[in-house]
C-alpha positions as CSV (number, residue, x, y, z in Angstrom):
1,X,190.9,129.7,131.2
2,X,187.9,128.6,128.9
3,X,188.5,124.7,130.1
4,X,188.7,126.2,133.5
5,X,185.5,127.9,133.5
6,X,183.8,125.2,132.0
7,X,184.5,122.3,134.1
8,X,183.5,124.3,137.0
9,X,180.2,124.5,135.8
10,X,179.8,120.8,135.5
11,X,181.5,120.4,138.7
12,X,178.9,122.9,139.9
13,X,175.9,121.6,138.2
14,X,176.6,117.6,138.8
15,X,177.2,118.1,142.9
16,X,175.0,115.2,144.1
17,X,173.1,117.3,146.1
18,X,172.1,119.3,142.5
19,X,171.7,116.1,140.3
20,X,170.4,113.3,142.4
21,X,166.9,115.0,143.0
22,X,166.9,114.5,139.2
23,X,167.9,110.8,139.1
24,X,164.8,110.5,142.0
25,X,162.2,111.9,139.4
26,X,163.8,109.9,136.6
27,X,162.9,106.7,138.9
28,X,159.7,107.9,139.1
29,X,159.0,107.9,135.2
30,X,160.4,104.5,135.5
31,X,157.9,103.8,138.0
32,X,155.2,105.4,136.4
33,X,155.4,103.6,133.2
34,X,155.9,100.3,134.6
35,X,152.5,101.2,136.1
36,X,150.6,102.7,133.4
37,X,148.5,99.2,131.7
38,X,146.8,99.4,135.4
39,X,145.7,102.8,134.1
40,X,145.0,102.5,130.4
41,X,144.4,98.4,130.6
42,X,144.5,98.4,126.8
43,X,148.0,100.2,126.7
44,X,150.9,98.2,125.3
45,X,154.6,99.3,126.1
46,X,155.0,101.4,122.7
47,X,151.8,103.5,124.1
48,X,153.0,103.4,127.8
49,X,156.3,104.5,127.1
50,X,155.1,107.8,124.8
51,X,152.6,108.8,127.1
52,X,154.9,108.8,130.0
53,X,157.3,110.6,127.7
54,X,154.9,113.2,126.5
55,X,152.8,113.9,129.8
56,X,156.5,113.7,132.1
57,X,159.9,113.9,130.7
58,X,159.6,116.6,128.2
59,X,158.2,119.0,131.1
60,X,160.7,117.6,133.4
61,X,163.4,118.4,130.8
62,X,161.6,122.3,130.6
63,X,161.5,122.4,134.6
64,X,165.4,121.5,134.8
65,X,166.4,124.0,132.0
66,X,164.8,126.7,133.5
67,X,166.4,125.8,137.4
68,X,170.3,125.0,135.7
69,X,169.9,128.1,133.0
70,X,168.6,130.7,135.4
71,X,171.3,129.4,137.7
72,X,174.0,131.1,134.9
73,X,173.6,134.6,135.7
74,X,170.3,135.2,138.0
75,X,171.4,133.2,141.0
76,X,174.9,134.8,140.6
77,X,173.3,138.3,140.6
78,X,171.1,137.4,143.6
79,X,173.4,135.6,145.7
80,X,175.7,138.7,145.1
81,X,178.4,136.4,143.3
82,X,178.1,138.2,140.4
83,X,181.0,140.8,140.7
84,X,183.9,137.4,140.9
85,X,182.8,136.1,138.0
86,X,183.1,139.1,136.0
87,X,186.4,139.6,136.9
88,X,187.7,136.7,135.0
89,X,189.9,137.8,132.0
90,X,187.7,136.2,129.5
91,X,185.4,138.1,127.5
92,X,181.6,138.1,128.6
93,X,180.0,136.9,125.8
94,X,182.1,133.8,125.8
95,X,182.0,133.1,129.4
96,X,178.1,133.5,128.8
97,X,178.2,131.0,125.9
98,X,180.3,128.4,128.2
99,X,178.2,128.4,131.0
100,X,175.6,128.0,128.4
101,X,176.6,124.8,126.9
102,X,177.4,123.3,130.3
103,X,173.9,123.9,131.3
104,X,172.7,122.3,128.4
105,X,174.8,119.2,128.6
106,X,173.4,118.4,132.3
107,X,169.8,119.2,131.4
108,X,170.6,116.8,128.1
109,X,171.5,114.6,130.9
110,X,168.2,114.9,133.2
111,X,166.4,114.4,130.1
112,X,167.6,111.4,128.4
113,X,168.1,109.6,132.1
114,X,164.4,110.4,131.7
115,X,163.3,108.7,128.9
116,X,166.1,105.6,129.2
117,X,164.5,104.5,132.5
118,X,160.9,105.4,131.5
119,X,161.2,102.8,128.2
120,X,163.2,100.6,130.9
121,X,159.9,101.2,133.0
122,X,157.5,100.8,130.2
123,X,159.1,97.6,128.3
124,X,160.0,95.8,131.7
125,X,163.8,95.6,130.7
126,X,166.5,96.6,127.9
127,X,163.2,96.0,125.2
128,X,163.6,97.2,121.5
129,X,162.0,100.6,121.9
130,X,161.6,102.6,118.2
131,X,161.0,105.8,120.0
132,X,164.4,105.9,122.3
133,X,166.4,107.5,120.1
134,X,164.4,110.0,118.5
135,X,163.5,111.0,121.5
136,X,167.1,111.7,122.7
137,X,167.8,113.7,120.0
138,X,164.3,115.7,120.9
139,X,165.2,116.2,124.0
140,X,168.9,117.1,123.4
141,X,167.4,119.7,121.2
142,X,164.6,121.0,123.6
143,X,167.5,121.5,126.1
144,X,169.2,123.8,123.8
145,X,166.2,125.8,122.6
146,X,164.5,126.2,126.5
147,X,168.2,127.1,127.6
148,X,168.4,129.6,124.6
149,X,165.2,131.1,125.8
150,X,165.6,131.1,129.6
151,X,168.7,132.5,129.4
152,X,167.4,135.6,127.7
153,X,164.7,135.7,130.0
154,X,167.1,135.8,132.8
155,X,169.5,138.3,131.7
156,X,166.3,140.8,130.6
157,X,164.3,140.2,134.2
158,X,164.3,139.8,137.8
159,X,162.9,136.9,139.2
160,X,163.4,134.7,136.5
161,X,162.5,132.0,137.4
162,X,159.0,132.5,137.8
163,X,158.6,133.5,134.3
164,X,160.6,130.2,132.8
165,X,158.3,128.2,135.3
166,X,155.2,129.8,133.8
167,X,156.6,129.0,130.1
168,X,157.1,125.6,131.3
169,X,154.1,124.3,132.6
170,X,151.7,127.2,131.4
171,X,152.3,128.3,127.8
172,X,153.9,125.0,126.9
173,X,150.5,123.0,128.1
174,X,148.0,125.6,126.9
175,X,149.5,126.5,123.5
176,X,150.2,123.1,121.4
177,X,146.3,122.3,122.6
178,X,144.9,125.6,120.9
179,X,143.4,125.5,117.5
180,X,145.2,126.9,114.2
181,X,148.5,127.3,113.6
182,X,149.1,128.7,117.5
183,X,151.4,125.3,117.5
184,X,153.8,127.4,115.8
185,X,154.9,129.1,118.8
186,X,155.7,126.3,121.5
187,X,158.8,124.8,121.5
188,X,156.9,121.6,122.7
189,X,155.3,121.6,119.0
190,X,158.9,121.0,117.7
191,X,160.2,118.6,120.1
192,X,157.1,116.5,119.3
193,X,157.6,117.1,115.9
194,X,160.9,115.4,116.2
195,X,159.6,113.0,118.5
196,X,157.5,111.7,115.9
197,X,155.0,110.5,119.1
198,X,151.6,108.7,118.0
199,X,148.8,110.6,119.0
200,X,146.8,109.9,122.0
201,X,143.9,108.2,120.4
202,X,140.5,109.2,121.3
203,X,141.0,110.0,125.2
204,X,140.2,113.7,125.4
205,X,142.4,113.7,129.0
206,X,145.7,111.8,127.6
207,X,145.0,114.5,124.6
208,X,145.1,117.1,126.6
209,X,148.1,115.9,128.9
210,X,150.0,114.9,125.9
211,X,149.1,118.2,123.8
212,X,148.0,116.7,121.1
213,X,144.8,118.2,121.0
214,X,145.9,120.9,118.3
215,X,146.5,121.1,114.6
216,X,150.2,120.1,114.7
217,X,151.7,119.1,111.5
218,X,155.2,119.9,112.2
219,X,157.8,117.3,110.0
220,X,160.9,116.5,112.1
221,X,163.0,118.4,109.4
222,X,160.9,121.4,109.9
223,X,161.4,121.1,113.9
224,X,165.1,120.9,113.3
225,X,165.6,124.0,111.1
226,X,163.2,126.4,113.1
227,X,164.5,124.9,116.5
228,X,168.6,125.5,114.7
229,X,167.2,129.3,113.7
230,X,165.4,130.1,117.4
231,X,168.6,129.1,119.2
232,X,171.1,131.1,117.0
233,X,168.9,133.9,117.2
234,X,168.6,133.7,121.2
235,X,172.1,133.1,121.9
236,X,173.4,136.1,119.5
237,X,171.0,138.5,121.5
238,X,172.1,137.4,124.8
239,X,175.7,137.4,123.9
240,X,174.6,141.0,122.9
241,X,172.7,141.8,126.0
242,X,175.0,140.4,128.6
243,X,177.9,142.2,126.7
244,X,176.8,145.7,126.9
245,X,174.8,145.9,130.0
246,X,176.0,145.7,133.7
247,X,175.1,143.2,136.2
248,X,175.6,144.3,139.6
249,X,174.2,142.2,142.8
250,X,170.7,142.7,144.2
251,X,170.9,144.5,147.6
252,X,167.0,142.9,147.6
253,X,167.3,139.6,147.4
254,X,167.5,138.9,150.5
């Protein structure tokens, strides 16, 4: 049943008409670092390729976790589906957990599509690109840790989505920029911290973009254990949550 459960959700979350819209903006990172020198004339590839990175496919990596994670339970609830899944003989918590891990997998999949074609973009071709695999691994992370924290989101609120946009392209943009130790609570910090990016140099704009403009010192090995600790934490509370409280459809959402 588990198996069962689980390669539905791929099935679900690979239909073309879900995933190609994906591949299109990973072509446009490809385009967009292919085109970057006529930008930044005294970029080289190495700079091109992170600041496409930075600036693009780590948001676009936040953007599809919070469309595929709220997708788990939210757009079940609201498209009044909600009642047939919970009727499968398997206990909520798990079937939470699966759903889970397939979301992560095809946001995994967004992002490093991502990043492969921007360093194709960036390096004109299959070049030796340092970065590619570290950032892989970032963003194989990030998509566990955004879906950890969107899924609690969505099982605590209505309407979601708009608060995982908001994270996404408000908190995670404002945050990493601030002064102190505010770094501390953006999970961009950590993904950069793994990332290992250079920083932006002395453009205030690229800094800004590429939110480097804060005091982050975070090691990769730091990234990793806070990053291992937030997404334990997350998914034992909304094991918890989605356990003992009842999810009925919304007679509003339409």
């Amino acid at each position: 049943m588990e198996g069962a459960i689980f390669s539905q959700a791929i099935r679900e979350y690979f239909r073309p008409r879900r995933f190609l819209p994906w591949v299109f903006l990973a072509v446009i990172c490809m385009v967009i670092a292919m085109q970057w020198k006529s930008l930044q004339v005294d970029a080289d590839s190495a700079e091109s390729y992170t600041k496409v990175s930075s600036i693009f496919v780590f948001h676009i990596l936040a953007l599809a976790s919070a469309i595929f994670t709220t997708a788990i339970i939210s757009q079940e609830v609201e498209q009044k589906t909600i009642v047939y899944l919970l009727t499968r003989p398997v206990p909520r918590w798990k079937l939470l957990l699966i759903r889970y891990v397939a979301s992560v997998i095809v946001v995994s999949t967004v992002g490093i599509l991502c990043t492969v074609l921007s360093s194709v973009g960036a390096y004109h071709g299959w070049g030796s690109n340092p970065l590619l695999l570290k950032d892989c691994i970032a963003l194989i992370v990030g998509a566990f840790a955004y879906g950890a924290l969107f899924l609690v989101v969505s099982l605590m609120f209505n309407r979601a989505m708009i608060i995982c946009l908001l994270f996404a392209f408000g908190w995670e943009t404002a945050v990493p920029n601030m002064p102190g130790q505010m770094y501390l609570v953006s999970i961009y910090s950590y993904l950069q911290g793994i990332a290992e990016h250079p920083s932006a140099g002395a453009n205030k704009l690229l800094s800004l973009l590429t939110a480097s403009n804060g005091d982050n010192v975070l090691s990769a090995s730091t990234s990793y254990m806070a990053m291992t600790g937030f997404v334990a934490v997350l998914l034992g509370l909304a094991s918890w949550w989605f356990t003992n409280f009842e999810y009925l459809p919304r007679e509003d959402a339409e």
